[in-house]
N, C-alpha and C positions, 0 to 999 in steps of 0.2 A: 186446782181450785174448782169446787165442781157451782153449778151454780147460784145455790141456796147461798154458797159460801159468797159468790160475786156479789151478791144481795147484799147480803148481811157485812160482807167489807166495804159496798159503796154507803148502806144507812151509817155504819161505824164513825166511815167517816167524811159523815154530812152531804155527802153525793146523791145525796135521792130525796128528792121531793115529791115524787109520783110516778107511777107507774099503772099500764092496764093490768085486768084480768090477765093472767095466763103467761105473762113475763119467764116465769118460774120455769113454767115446761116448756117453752120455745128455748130458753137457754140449756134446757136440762137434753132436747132433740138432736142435740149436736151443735157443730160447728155454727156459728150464727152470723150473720154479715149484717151489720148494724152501723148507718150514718148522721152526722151530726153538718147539718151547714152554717158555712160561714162568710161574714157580707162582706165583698170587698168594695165597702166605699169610700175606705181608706186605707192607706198603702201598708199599712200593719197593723198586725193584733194589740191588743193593750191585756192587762192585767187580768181585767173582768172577764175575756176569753176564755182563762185557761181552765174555769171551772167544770164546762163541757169537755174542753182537750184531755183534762185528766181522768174524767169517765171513759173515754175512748181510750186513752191507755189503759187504763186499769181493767175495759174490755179485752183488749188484745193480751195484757199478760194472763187474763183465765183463759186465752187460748182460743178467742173468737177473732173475727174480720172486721178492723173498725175502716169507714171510707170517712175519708174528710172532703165533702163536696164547696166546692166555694163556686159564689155565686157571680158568674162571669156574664149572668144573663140575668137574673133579678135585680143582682148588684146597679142594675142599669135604671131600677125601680126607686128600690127600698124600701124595707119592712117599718108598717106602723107603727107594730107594736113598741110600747114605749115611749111613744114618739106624741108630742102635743102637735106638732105642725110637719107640714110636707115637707120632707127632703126636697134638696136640689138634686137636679137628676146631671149624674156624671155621662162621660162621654165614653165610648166604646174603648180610646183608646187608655183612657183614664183607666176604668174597670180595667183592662188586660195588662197593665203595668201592677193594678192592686193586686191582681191575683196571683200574681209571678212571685211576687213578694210575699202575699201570704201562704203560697206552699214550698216556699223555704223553709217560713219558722215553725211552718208544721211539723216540717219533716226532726226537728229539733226533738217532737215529741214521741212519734209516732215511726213506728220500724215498715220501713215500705220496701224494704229486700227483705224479709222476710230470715234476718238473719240471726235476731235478739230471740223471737218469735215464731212459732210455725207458720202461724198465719200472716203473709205480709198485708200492711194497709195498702188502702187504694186509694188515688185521688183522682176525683174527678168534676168535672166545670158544667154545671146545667146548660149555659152557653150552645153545648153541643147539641140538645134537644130544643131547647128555647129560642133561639135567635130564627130557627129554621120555623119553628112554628105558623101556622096562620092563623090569624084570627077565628074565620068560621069555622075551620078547624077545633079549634080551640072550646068554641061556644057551644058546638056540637057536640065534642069529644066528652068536655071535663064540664063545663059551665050548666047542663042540662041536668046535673046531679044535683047539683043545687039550690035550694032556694034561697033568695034573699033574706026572708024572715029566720031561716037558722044562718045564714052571714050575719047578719044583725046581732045575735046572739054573744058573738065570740067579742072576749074581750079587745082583742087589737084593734074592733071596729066598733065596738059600743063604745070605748071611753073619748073616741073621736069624733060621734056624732054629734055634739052640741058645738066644737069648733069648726066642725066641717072635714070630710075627708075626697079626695077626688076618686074618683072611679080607677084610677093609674092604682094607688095604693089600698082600695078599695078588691080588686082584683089579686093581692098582693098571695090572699090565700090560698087563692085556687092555684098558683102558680107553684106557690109550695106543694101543694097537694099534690098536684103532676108529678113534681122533683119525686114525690115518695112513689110513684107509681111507678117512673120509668125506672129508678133506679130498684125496684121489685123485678120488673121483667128486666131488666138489665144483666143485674148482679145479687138477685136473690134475699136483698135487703129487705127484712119484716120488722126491721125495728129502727125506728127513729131517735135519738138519743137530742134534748136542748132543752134551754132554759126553761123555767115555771110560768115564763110570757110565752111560750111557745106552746102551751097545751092544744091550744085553740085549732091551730093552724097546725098542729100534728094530727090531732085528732081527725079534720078535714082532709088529713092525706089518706087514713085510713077508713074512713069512710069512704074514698073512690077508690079504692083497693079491693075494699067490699063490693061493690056497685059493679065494678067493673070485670074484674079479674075473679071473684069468688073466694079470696083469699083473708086468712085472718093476719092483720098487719098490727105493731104495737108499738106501744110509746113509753120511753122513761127519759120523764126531768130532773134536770139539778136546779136548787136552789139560785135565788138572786142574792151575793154574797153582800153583804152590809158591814161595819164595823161597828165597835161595844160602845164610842159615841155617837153613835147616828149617822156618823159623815159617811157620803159613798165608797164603798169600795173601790182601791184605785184611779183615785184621783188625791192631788195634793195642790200645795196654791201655786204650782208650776203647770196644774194639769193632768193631762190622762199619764199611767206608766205604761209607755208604750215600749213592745219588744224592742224597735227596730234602733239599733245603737243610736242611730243618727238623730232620733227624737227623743230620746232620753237614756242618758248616757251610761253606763256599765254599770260607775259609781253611784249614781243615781238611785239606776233601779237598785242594785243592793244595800243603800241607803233605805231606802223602802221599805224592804225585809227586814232590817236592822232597826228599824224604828217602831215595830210591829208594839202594839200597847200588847202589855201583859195578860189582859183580856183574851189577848185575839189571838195571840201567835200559836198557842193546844191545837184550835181550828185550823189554822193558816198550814202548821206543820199535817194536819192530817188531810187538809184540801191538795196542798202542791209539792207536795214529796208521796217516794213511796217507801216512806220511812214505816216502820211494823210498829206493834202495837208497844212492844216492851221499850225501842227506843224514843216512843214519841211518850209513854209516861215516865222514862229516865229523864228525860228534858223538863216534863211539865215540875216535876219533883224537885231537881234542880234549880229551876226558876221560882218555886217557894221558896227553896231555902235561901237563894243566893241570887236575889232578881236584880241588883247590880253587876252581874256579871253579863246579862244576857245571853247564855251558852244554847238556850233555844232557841232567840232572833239570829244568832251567827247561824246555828247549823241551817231554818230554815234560809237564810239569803244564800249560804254556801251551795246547796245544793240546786236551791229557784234559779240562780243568777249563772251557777255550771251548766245546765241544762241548757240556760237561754243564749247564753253566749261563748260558753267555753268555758272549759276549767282552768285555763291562762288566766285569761280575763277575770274571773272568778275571783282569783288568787290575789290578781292586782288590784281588783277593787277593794279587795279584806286591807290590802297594806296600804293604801292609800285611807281607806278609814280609821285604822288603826292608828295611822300618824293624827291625820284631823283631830282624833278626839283622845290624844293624849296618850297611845299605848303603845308607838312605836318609837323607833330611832332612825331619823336621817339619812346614815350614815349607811345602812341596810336596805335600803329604800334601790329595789331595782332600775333599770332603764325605763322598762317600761311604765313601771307605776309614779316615773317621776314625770312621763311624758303624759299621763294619766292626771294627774297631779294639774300638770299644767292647764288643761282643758277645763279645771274645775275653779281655783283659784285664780287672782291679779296672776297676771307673765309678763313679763317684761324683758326686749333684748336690748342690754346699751353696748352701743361700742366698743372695742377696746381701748384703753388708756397706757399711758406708760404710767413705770409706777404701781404701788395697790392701790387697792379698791378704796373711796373713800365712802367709810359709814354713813355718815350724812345728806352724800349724795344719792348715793344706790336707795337708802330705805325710803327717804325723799320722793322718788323718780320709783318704788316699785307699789310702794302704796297712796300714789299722790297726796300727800300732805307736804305741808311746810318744812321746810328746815330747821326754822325755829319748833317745828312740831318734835320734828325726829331728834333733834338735841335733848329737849326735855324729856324724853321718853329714853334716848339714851342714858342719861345721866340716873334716871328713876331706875336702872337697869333692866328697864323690858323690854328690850330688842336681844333678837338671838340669831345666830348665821350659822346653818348646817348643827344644827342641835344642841348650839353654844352657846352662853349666855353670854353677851358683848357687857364689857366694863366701862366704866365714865371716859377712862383712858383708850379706849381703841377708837383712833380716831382714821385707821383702815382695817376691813377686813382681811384679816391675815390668813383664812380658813381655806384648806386646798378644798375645789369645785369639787360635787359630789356627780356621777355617773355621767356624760354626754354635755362638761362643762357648766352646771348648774350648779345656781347656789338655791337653798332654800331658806327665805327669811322669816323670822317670826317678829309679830309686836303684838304686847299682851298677851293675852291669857292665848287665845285660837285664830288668830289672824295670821295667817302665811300669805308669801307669794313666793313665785319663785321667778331666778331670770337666769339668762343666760349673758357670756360677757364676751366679747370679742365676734 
């Protein structure tokens, strides 16, 4: 891919917001070492993330050096930008737990042996430079480039100035600007890669680059990604979608992908996959003709949710959705996706009984409702056990447990739970 071509594949697809002069020929000079940071003021990335991450792979696949720098010494700050009011500021040990965790789920993205890739990534923690810093150091070094009236200027700090901003995140810029300096003489880094709030405070790196050093430094943004009704990207009424399983859960996130409005998901597949051009308008085409099917929100969850957490997982989240919304069978329904299953759904474990199972009691005790609830329901015949529809006469379930002792219950139309007996 040479580099007109890197261009013209990140505008393609929606990855570029901006860029300096001279992008073109610094890409076109060779090998190029290009960073993107990222804040760990919380123990993982979320959704909104990945639209930087996938610039920085799509860098490394035309064959350049992406570093993912996360911010083990900022992180201790926090950036304005964005932001209506101050951060609370985390604890040192707080930041070195976030950062551990976010260059796990980086490494998900980004080839750092160097073995998909010629060029492996780099990661690296400002921390290293930052934390040792001194002040007059500081004021002397990077602060004396500066004047207040072009700080002023930059949006992370103009849209702060009628609520008030302190000097801690006031300072926020010049600190990044450092980041771009050291990691220049570091590792040869002339290009800065992040969001379209991030112009400001890129631009401010390469400006002491200039200043400093005599060197020409450069920037390219991605967009701030939105959805076709207005609501933010990456959030739902649960919240942020965050990578880390633990805060949102497999299913979840590929729930996410699969719910992608018809609108969005063209964009969504050509944001978070590196899916090519011919199969991402086989999709779009397919989703005209046949947008009950969703075969473009599957492939893109299939491939967002394999990358984020594994192609198991991947697999078990599809089957587990699949049952939910009516497409699968019980019966087929692996170990895992019924232990999947569970985490999502009522569970419930009753003891064992001698004797079968009685109908009444178990649907009773796994959807807490009444007796007299689950009778009437029985007899309307809308209860089901392991992907059977129970008759007015089963007055136990006679159905052998499906994988690891579990029965799966249904009432109505999409209400399950599942338990286990004994």
């Amino acid at each position: 891919m040479t580099p007109t071509d890197l261009l013209a594949e990140l505008e393609w697809r929606g990855l570029l917001s901006q860029h300096t002069d001279g992008v073109s020929d610094l890409l076109a000079s060779g090998l190029v070492t290009a960073y993107c940071g990222f804040d760990p003021s919380a123990p993982s990335l979320h959704v909104g993330n990945l639209v930087p991450v996938m610039a920085l792979l799509h860098l490394q696949r035309a064959g350049h050096r992406p570093i993912a720098l996360v911010g083990g010494g900022t992180g201790m700050i926090g950036d304005p930008s964005g932001k209506s009011s101050e951060r609370q500021l985390n604890t040192p040990e707080v930041v070195a737990a976030n950062t551990a965790s976010i260059r796990e789920q980086l490494g998900r993205f980004l080839d750092f042996e160097g073995t998909a890739y010629p060029a492996a990534a780099l990661m690296r923690d400002n921390a290293e430079w930052l934390l040792s810093l001194g002040a007059i150091e500081f004021m002397r070094d990077v602060g004396k480039h500066y004047t207040v009236n072009y700080m002023l200027q930059k949006d992370s700090v103009k849209s702060r100035m009628e609520a008030g901003i302190s000097y801690t995140e006031f300072s926020y810029m010049l600190l990044q600007a450092y980041d771009f300096l050291q990691l220049a003489r570091r590792e040869g880094a002339l290009l800065q890669i992040g969001g379209s709030d991030q112009w400001g405070n890129i631009t401010a790196g390469i400006e002491l680059i200039r200043r400093t050093d005599s060197r020409h430094a450069h920037a390219l943004t991605v967009p701030l990604v939105t959805t076709s009704d207005g609501t933010k990207f990456g959030k739902t009424e649960a919240g942020a979608v965050w990578l880390d399983a633990e805060r949102t859960s497999p299913y979840q996130f590929y729930q996410y992908w699969i719910n992608a409005d018809d609108r969005d998901v063209g964009r969504f597949l050509r944001f978070f996959t590196v899916k090519g051009r011919e199969e991402i308008a086989a999709l779009e085409a397919a989703m005209r003709e046949h947008p009950e099917r969703r075969d473009a929100q599957r492939a893109l969850a299939d491939e967002v949710t394999a990358r984020v957490h594994g192609a198991a997982t991947a697999g078990t989240a599809a089957e587990v959705s699949a049952l939910l919304f009516g497409k699968g069978e019980p019966g087929s329904l692996s170990a895992a996706a019924l232990d999947a299953l569970a985490r999502e759904i009522p569970y419930a474990a009753l003891p064992a009984t001698e004797g079968a199972l009685d109908t009444i009691a178990i649907f009773s005790t796994a959807f807490a409702m009444s007796k007299s609830e689950a009778r009437r329901m029985l007899a309307q015949g809308a209860l089901s056990a392991n992907g059977r529809k129970l008759e007015a006469t089963d007055a136990t379930i006679a159905d052998e447990p499906l994988a690891g002792g579990r029965f799966l219950l249904r009432k109505g139309g999409r209400s399950y739970a599942v338990i286990t007996v004994g």
